[in-house]
Backbone bond lengths (Angstrom), bond angles and torsions (degrees), N, CA, C in turn:
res aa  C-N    CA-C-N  psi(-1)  N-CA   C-N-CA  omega(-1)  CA-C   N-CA-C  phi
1 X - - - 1.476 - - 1.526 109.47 -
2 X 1.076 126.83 118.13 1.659 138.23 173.80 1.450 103.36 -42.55
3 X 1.256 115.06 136.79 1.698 114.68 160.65 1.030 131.99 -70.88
4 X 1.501 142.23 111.95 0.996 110.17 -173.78 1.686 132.99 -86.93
5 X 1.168 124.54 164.75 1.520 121.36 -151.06 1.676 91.78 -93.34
6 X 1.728 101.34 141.79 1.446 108.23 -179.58 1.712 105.05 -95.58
7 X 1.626 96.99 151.66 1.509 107.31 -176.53 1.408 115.47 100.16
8 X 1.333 122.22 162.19 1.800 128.81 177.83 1.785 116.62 -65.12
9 X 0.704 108.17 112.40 2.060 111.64 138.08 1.500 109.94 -5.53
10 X 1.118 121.45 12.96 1.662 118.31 176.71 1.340 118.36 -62.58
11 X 1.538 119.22 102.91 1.523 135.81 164.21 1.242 114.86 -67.75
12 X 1.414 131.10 141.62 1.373 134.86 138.02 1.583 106.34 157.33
13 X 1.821 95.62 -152.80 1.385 113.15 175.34 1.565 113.11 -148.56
14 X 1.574 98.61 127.97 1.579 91.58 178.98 1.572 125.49 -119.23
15 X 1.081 83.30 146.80 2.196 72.05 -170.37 1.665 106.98 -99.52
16 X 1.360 99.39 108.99 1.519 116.95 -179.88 1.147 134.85 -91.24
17 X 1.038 133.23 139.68 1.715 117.77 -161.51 1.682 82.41 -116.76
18 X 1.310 89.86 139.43 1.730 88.66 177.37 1.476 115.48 -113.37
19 X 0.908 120.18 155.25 1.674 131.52 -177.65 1.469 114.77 -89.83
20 X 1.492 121.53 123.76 1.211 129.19 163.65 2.105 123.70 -19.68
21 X 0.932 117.18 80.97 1.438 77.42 158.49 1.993 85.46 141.13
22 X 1.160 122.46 -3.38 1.404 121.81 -149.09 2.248 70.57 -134.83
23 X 1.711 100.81 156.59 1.268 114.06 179.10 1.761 99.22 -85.74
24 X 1.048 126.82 168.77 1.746 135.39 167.71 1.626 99.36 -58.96
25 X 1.471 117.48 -53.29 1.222 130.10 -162.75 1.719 103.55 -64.96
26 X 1.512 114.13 -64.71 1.475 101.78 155.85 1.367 139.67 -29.49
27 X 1.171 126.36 -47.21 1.354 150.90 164.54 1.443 116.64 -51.87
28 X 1.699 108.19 -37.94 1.091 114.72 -176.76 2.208 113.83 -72.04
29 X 1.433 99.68 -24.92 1.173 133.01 -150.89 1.419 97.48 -83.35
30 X 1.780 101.36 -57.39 1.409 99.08 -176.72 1.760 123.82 -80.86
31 X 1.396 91.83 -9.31 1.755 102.17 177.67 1.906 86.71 -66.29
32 X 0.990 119.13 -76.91 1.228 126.93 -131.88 1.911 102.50 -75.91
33 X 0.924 87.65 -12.82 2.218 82.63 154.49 1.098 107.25 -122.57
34 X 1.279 138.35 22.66 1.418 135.77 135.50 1.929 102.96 -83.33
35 X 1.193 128.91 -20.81 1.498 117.37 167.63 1.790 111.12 -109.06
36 X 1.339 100.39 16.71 1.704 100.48 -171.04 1.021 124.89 6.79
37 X 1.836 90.27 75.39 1.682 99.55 156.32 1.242 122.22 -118.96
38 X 1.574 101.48 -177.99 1.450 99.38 -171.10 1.443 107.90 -90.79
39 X 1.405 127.15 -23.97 0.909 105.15 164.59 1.646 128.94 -154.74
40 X 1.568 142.84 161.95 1.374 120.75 -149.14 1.707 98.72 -173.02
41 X 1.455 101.89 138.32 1.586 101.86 173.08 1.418 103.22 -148.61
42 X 1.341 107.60 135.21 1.790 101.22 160.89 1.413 124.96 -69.30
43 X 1.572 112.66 -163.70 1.595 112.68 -154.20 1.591 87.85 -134.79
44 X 1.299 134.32 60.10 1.533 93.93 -172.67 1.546 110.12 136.63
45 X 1.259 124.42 77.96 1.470 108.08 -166.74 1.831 109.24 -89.89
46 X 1.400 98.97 132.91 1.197 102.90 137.92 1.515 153.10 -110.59
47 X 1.403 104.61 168.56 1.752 94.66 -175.06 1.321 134.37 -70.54
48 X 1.013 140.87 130.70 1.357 131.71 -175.94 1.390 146.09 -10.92
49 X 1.850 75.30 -49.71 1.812 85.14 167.54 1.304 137.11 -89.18
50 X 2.067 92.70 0.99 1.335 112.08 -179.32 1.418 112.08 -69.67
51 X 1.285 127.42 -169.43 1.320 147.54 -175.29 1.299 120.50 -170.83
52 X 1.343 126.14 152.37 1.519 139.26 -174.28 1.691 131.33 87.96
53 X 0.887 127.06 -148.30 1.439 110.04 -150.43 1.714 112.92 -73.74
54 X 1.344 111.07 154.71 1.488 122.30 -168.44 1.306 113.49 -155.94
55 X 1.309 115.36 82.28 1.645 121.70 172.70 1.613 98.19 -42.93
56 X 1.168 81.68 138.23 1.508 94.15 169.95 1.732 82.46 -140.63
57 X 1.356 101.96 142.61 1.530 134.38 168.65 1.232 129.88 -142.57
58 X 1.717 104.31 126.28 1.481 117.15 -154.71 1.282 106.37 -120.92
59 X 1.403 115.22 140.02 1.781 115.15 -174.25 1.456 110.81 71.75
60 X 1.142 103.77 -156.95 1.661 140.34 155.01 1.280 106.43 -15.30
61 X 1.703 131.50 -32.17 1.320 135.69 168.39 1.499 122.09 -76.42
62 X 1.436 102.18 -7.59 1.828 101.95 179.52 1.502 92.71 -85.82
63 X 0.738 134.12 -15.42 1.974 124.21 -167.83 1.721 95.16 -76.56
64 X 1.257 130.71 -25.50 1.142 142.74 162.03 1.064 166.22 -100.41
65 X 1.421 83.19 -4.60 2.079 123.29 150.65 1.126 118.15 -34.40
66 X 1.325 129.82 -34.32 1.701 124.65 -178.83 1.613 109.19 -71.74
67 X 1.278 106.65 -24.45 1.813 92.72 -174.74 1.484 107.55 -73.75
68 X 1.452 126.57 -20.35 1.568 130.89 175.07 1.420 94.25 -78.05
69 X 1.804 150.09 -46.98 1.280 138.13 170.37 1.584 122.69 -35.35
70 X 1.478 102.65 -27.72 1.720 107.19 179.12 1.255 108.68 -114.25
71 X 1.186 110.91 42.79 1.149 102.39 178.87 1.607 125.56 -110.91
72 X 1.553 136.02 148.23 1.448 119.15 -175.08 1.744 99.18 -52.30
73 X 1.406 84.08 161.30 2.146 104.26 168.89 1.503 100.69 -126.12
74 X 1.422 92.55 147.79 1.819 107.14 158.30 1.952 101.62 -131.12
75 X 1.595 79.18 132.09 1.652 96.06 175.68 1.653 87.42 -125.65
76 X 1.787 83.74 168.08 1.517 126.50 172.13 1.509 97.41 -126.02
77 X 1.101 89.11 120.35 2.014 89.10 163.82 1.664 100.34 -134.32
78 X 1.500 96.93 -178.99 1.487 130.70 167.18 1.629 106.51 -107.48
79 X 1.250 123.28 152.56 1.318 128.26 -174.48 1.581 96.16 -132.72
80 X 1.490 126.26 118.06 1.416 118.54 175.29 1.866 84.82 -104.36
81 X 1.753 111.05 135.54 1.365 122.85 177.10 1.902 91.55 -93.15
82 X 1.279 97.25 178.53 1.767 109.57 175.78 1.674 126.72 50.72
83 X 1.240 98.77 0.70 1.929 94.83 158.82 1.426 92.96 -152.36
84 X 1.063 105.06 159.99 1.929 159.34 -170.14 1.456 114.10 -98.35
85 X 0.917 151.08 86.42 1.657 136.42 164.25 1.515 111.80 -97.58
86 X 1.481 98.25 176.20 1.351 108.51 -177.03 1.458 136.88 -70.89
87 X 1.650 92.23 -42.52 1.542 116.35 144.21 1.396 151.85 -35.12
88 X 1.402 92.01 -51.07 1.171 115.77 171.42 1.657 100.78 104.57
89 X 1.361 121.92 -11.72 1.465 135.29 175.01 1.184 133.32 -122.99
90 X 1.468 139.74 -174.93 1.053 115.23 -157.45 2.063 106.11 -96.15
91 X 1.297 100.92 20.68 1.342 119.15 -169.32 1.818 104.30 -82.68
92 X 1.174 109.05 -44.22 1.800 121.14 -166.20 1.823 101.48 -92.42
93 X 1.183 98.39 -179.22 1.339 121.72 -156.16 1.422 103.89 -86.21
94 X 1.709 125.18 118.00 1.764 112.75 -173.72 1.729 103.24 -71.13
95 X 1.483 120.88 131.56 1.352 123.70 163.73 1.235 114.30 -123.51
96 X 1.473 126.47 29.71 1.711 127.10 142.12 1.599 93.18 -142.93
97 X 1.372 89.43 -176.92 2.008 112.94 -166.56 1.421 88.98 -161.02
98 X 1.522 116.21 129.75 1.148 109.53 163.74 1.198 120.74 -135.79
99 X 1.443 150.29 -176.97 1.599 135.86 168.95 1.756 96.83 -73.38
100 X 1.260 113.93 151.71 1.405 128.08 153.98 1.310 122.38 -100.20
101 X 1.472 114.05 113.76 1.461 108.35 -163.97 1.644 100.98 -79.86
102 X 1.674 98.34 175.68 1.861 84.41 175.49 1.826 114.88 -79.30
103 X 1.236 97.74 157.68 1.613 83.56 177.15 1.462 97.47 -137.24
104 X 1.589 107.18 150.11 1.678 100.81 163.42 1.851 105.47 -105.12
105 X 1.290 97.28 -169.37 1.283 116.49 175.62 1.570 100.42 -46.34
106 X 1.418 123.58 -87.89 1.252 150.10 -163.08 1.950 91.48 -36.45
107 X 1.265 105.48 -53.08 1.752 89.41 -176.74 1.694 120.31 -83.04
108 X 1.168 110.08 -11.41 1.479 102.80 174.87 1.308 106.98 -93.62
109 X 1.462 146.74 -16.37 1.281 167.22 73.90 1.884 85.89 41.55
110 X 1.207 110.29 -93.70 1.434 114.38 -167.12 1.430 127.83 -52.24
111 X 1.715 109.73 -42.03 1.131 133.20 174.28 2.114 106.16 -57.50
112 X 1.461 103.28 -43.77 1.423 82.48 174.51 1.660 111.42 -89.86
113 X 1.398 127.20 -10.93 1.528 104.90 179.78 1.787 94.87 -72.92
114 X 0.823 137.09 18.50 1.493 139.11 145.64 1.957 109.34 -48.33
115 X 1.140 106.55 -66.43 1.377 133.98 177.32 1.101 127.01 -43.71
116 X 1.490 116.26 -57.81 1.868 130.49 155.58 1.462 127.46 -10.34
117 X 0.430 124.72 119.80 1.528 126.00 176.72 1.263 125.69 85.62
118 X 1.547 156.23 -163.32 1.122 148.67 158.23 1.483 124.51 -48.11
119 X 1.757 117.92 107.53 1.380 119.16 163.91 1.649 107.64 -125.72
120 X 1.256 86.95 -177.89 1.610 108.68 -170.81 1.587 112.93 -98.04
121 X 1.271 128.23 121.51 1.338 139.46 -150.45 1.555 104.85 -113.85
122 X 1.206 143.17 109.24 1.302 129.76 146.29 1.330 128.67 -48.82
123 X 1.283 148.80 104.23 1.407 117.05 -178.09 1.337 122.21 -80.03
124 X 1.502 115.09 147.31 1.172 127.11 173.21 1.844 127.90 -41.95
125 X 1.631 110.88 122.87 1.910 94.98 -176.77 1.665 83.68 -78.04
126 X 1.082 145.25 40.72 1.556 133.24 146.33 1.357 101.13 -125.29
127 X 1.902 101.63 83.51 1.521 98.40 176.81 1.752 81.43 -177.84
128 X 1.590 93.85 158.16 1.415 128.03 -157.08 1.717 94.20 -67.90
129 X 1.468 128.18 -36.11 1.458 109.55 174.83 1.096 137.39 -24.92
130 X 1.270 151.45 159.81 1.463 146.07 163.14 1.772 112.82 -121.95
131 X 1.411 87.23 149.10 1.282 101.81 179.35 1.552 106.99 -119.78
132 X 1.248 131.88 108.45 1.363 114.06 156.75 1.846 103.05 86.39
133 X 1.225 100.96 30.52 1.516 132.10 -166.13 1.703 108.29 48.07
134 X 1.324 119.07 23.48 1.678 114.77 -171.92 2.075 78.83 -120.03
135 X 1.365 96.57 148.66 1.515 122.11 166.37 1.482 128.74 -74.59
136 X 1.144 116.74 98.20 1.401 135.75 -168.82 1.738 85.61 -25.28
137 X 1.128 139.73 -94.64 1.476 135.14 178.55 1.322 132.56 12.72
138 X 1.715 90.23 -54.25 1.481 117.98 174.45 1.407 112.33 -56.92
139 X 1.515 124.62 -61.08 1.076 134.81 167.30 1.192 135.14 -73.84
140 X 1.561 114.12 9.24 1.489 101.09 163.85 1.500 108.29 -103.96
141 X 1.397 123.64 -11.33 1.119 134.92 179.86 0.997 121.51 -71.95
142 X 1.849 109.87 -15.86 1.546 127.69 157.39 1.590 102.36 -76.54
143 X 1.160 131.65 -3.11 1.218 132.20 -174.76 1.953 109.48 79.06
144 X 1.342 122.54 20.10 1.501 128.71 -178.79 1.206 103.15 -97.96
145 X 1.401 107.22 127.05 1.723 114.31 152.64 1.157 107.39 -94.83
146 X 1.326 123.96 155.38 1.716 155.22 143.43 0.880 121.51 -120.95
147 X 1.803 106.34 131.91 1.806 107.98 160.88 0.791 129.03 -36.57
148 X 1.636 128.92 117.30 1.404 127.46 150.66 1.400 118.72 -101.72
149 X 1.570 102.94 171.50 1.569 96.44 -176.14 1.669 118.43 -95.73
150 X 1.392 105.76 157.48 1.546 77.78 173.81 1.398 112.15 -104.26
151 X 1.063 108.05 178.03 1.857 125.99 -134.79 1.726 93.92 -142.16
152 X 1.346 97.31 114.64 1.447 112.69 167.72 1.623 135.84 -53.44
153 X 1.208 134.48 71.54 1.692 101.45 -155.79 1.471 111.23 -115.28
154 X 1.057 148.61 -115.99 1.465 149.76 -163.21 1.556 109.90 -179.21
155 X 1.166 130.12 128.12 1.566 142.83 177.86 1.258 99.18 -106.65
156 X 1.514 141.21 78.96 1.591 116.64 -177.78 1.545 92.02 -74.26
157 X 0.963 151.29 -23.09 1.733 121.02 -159.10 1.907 100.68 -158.94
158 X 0.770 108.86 117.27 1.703 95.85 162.33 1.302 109.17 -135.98
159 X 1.714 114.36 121.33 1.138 134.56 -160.36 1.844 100.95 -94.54
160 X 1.357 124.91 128.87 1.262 127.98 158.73 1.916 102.65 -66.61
161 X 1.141 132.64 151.15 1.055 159.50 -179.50 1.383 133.33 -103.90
162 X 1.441 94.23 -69.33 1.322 126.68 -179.54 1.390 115.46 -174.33
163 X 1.796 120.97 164.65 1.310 111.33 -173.49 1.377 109.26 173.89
164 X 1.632 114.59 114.44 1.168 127.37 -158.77 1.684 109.08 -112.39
165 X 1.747 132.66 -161.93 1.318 126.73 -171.51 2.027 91.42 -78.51
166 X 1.089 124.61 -20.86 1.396 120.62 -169.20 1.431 123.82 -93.86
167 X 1.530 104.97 -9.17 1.407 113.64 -169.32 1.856 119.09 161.78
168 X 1.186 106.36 -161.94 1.437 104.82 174.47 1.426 106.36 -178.14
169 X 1.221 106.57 157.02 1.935 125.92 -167.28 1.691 94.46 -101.47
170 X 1.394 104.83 144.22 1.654 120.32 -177.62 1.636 93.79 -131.83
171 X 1.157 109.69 171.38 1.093 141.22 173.24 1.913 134.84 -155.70
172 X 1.499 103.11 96.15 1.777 114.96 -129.69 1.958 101.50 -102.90
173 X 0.926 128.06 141.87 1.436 103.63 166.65 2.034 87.93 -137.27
174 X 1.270 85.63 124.37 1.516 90.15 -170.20 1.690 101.00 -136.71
175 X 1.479 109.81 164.65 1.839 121.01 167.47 1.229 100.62 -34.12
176 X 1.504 87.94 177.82 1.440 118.57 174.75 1.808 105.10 -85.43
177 X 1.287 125.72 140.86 1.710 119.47 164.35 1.575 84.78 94.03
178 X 1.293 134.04 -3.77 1.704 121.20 179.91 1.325 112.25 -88.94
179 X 1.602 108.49 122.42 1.372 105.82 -157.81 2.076 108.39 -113.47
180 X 1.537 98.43 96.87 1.604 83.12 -174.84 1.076 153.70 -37.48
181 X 1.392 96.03 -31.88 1.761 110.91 169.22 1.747 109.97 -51.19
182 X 1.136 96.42 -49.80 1.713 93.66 -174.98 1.865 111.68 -63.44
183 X 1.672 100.72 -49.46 2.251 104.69 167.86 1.883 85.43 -40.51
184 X 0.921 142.56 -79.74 1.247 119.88 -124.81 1.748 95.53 -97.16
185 X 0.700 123.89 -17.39 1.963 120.60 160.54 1.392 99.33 -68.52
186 X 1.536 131.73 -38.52 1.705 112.74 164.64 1.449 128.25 -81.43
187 X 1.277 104.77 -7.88 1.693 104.66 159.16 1.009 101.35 -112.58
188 X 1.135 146.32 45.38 1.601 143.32 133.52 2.000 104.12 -94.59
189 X 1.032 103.75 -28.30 1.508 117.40 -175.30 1.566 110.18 -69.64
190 X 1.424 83.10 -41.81 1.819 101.16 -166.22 1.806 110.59 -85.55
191 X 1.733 95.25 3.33 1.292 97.87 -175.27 1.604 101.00 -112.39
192 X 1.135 113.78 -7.64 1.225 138.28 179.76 1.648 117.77 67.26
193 X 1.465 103.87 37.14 1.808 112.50 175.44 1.232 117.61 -139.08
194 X 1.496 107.27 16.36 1.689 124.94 -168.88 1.658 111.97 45.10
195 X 1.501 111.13 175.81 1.739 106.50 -174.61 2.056 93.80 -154.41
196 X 1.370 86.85 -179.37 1.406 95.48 144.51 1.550 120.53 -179.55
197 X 1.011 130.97 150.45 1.684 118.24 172.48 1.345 121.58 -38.01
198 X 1.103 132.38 145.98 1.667 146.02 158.93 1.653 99.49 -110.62
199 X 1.311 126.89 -44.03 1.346 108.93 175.65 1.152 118.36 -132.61
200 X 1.437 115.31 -176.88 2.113 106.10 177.06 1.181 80.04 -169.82
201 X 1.619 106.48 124.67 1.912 114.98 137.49 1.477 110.93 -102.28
202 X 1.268 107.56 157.39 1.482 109.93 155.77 1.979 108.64 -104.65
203 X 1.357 105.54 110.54 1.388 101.14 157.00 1.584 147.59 -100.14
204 X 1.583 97.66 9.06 1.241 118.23 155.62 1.414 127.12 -147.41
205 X 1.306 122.93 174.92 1.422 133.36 -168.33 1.838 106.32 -166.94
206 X 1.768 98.17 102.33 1.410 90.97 170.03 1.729 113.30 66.27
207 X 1.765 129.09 -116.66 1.341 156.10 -167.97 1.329 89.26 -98.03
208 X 0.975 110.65 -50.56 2.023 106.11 -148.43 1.458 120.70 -95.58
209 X 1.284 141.03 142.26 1.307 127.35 -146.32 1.835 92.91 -155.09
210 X 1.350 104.78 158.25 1.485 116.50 -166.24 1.252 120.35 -42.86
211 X 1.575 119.94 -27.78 1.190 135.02 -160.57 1.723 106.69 -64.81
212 X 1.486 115.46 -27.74 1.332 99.88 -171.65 1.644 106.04 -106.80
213 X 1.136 121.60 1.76 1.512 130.90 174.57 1.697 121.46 -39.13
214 X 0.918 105.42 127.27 1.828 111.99 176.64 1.298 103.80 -102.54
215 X 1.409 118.06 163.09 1.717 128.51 -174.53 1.373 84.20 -123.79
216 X 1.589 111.63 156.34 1.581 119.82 139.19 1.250 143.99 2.97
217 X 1.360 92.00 -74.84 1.687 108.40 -176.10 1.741 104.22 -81.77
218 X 1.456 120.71 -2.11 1.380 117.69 163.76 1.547 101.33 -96.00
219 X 0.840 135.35 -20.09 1.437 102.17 169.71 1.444 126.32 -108.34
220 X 1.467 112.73 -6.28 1.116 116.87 145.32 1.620 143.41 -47.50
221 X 1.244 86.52 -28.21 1.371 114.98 -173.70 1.797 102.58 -77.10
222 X 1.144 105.52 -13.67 1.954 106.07 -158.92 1.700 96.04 -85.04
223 X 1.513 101.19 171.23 1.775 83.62 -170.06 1.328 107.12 -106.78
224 X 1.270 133.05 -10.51 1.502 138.90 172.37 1.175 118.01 -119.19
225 X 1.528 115.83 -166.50 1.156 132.97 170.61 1.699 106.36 -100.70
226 X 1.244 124.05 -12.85 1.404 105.24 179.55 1.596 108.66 -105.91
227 X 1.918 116.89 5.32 0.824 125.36 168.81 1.615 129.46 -78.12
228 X 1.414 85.51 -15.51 2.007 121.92 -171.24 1.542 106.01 -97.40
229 X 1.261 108.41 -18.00 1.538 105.96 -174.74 1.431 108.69 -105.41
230 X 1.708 108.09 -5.86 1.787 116.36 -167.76 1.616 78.19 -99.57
231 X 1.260 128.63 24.37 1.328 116.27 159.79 1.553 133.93 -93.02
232 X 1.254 87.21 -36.96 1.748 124.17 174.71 1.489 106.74 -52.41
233 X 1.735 100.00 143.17 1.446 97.03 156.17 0.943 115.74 -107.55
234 X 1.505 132.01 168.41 1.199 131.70 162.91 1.446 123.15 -55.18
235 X 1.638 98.45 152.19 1.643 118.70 -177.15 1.489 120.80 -35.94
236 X 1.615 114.48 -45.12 1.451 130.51 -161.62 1.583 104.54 -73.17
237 X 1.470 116.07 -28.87 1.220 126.49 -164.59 1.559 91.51 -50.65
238 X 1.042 145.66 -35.81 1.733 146.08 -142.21 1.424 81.51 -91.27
239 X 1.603 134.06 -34.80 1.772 110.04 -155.65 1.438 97.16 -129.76
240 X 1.675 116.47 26.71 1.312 114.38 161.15 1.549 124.79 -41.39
241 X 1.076 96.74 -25.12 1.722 89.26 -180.00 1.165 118.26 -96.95
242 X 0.908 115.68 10.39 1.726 122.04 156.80 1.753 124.75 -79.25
243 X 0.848 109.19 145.58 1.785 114.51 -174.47 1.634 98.79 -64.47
244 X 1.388 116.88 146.34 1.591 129.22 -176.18 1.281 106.28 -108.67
245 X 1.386 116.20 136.54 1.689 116.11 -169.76 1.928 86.40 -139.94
246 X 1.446 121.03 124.08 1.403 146.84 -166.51 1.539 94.58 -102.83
247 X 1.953 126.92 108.89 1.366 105.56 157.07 1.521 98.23 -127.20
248 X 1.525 90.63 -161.14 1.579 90.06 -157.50 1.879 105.43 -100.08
249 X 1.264 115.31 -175.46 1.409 99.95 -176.09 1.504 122.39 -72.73
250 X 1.096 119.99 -12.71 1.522 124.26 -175.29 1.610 87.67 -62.56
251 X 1.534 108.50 -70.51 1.645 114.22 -167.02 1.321 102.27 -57.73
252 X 1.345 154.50 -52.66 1.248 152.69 154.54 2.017 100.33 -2.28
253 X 1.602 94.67 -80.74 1.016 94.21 176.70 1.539 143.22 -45.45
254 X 1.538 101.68 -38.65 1.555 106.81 161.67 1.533 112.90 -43.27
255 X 1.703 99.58 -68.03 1.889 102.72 -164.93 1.703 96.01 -53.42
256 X 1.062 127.35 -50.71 1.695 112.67 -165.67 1.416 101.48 -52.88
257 X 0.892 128.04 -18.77 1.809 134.27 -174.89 1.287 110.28 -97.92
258 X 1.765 113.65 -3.92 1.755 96.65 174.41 1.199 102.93 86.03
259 X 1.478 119.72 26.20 1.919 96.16 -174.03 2.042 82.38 -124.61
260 X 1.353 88.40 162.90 1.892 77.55 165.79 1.039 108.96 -114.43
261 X 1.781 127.42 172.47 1.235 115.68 -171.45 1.770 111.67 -138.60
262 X 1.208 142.59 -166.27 1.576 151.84 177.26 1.648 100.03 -73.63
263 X 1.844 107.68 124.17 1.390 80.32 163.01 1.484 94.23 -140.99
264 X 1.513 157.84 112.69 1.038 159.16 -147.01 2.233 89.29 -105.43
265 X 1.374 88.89 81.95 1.439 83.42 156.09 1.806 107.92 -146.96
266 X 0.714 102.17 108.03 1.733 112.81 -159.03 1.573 105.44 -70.51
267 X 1.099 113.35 -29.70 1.808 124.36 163.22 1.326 107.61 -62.34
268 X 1.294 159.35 17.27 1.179 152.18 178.86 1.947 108.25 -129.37
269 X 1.147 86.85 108.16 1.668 94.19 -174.95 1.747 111.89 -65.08
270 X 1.442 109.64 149.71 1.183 115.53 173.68 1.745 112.20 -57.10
271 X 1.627 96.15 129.62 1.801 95.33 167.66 1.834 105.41 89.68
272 X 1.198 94.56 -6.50 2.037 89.61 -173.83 1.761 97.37 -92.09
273 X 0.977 113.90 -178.87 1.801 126.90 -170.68 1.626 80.25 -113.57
274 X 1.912 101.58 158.18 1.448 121.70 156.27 1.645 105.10 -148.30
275 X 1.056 113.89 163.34 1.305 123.56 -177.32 1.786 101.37 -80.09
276 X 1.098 106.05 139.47 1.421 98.21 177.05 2.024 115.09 -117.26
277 X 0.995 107.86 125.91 1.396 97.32 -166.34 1.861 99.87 -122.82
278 X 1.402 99.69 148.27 1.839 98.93 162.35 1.917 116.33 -134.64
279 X 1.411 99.14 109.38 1.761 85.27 -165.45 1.373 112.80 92.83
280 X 1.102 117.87 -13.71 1.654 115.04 170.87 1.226 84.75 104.67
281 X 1.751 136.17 11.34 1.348 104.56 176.59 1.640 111.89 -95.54
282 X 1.513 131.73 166.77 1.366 103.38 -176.36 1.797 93.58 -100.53
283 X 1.396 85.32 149.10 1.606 103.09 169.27 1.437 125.35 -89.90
284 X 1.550 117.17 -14.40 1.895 110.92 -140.63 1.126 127.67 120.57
285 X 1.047 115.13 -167.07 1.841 117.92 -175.95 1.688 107.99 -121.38
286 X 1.087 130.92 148.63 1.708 118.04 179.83 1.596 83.81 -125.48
287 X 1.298 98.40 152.95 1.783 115.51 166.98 1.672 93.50 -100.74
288 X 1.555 120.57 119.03 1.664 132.34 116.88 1.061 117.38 -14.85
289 X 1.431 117.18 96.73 1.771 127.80 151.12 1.210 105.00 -105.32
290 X 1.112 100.80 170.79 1.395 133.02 -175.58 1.398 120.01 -52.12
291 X 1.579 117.79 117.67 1.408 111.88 165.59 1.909 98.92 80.85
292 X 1.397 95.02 52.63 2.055 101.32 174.04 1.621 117.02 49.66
293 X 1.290 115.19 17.67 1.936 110.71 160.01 1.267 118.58 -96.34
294 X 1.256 109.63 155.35 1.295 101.07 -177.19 1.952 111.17 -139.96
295 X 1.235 123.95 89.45 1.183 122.17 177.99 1.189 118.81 -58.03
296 X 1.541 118.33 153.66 1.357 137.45 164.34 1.506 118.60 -28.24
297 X 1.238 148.60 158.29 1.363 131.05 148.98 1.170 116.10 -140.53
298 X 1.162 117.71 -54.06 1.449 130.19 169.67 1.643 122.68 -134.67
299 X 1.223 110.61 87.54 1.864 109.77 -175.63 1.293 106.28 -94.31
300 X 1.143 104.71 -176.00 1.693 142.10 179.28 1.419 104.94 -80.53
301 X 1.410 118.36 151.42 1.578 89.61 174.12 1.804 97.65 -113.47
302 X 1.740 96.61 97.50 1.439 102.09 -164.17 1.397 88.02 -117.87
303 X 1.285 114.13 160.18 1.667 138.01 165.18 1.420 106.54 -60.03
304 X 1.369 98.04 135.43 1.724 96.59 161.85 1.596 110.94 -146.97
305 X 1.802 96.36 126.11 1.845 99.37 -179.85 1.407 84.48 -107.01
306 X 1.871 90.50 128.34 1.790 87.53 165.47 1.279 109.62 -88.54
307 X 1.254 103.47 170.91 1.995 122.15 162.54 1.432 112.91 82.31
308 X 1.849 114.99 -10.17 1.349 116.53 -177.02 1.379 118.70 -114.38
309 X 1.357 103.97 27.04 1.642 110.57 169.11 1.580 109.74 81.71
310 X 1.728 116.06 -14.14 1.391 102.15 -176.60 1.777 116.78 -127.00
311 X 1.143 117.06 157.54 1.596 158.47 -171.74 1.656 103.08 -71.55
């Protein structure tokens, strides 16, 4: 007999602003029996000492969590110049000190269009990767390094801010897998006095941006559960950027059954995903084959009566 899963059917996506000092995974923990559901994953970890936005996706929205994993980021950080930590933040233990030379605008200006565009990333052993199925984290805290590889990523923009004799604030929108702590230990390198973060927000992710983020004590604050769920967005929001293809309920009914069906839309390239909708309801994602079909790929696990108009 199947177990059955404890907690509500809670659909959606919520945009969370997270608090300094608590893990993603914690966060993840306390959202989700404050919305008692059964089930919930974030999009995207950040570090502890980080802060700002954190999809969290519940239900029917985890099957679609990976398109927010690849997605560009924008941070705000702090840059401390003249020490080194272990971390890479202002969390770990400093093991260099160096002089900070003076700098103006015009040379730290130059020093990061260094940065722009595609570089090569070491990743941090204070980071969620695994080695050998144990978490690089894990093992540096044993004090172990391991090879890692380095990892290609993309800097489209890093904005100077501000910037004083101790440091200076950026503002970064970079790939997916780009890990700040390490940008600012290579422009501390490249400045030749080493650095490291003291702070990090994330103010974007992908579509969605700080502006609609809730804290804690706001949804704590709400008086129900259907007051907590009129918070949420809908599921589809994650694959908005995919092209929308409308069929009717018969074909509805096929894809919920695993079958594929005719779709005459000649704008949709072979092999790409579309959202598939019937009635405005969403269905899933269909894979583009060859010659106008379009198979199932990833659905909802929704009912479908064919031939009677309904979803």
């Amino acid at each position: 007999m199947a177990r059955r899963r404890r907690g509500l059917p809670v659909d959606g996506v919520l945009l969370f602003d997270k608090p300094q000092g608590a893990s993603s995974n914690q966060i993840l923990q306390r959202v989700r029996r404050l919305f008692q559901a059964q089930k919930a994953g974030h999009t995207g970890t950040l570090d502890p000492m980080a802060t700002g936005l954190l999809p969290i996706c519940f239900g029917e929205a985890t099957k679609f969590s990976s398109h927010l994993l690849d997605a560009d980021k924008v941070y705000r950080t702090r840059v401390k110049l003249g020490e080194v930590t272990d971390s890479g933040d202002a969390e770990g233990e400093v093991i260099e000190r160096h002089a900070v030379p003076v700098l103006d605008e015009a040379q730290l200006e130059a020093v990061l269009a260094r940065f722009h565009g595609e570089i090569d990333q070491l990743p941090p052993m204070y980071s969620a990767l695994k080695h050998q199925g144990r978490k690089l984290y894990e093992l540096a805290r044993e004090g172990k390094t391991v090879e890692r590889a380095v990892r290609r990523v993309t800097v489209y923009d890093a904005r100077l801010l501000a910037h004083d004799a101790e440091g200076f604030e950026l503002e970064v929108r970079v790939s997916k897998g780009t890990y700040i702590r390490t940008l600012a230990e290579d422009i501390g390198r490249a400045l030749g006095c080493g650095a490291h973060i003291t702070a990090l927000r994330r103010l974007k992710t992908g579509p969605f941006s700080g502006e609609a983020m809730l804290d804690l004590p706001t949804l704590e604050a709400l008086e129900d559960q259907p007051a907590r769920e009129a918070k949420l967005m809908p599921v589809d929001v994650l694959v908005e950027h995919l092209p929308a293809l409308g069929v009717d309920a018969e074909q509805a009914g096929r894809l919920l059954h695993g079958q594929p069906i005719r779709a005459e839309r000649r704008d949709l390239a072979t092999g790409s995903l579309a959202r598939l909708y019937c009635d405005e309801t969403f269905l899933g994602l269909g894979t583009v084959k060859a010659a106008g079909e379009i198979a199932p790929r990833r659905l909802l696990n929704t009912s479908a009566v064919a031939g009677d108009g309904r979803v």
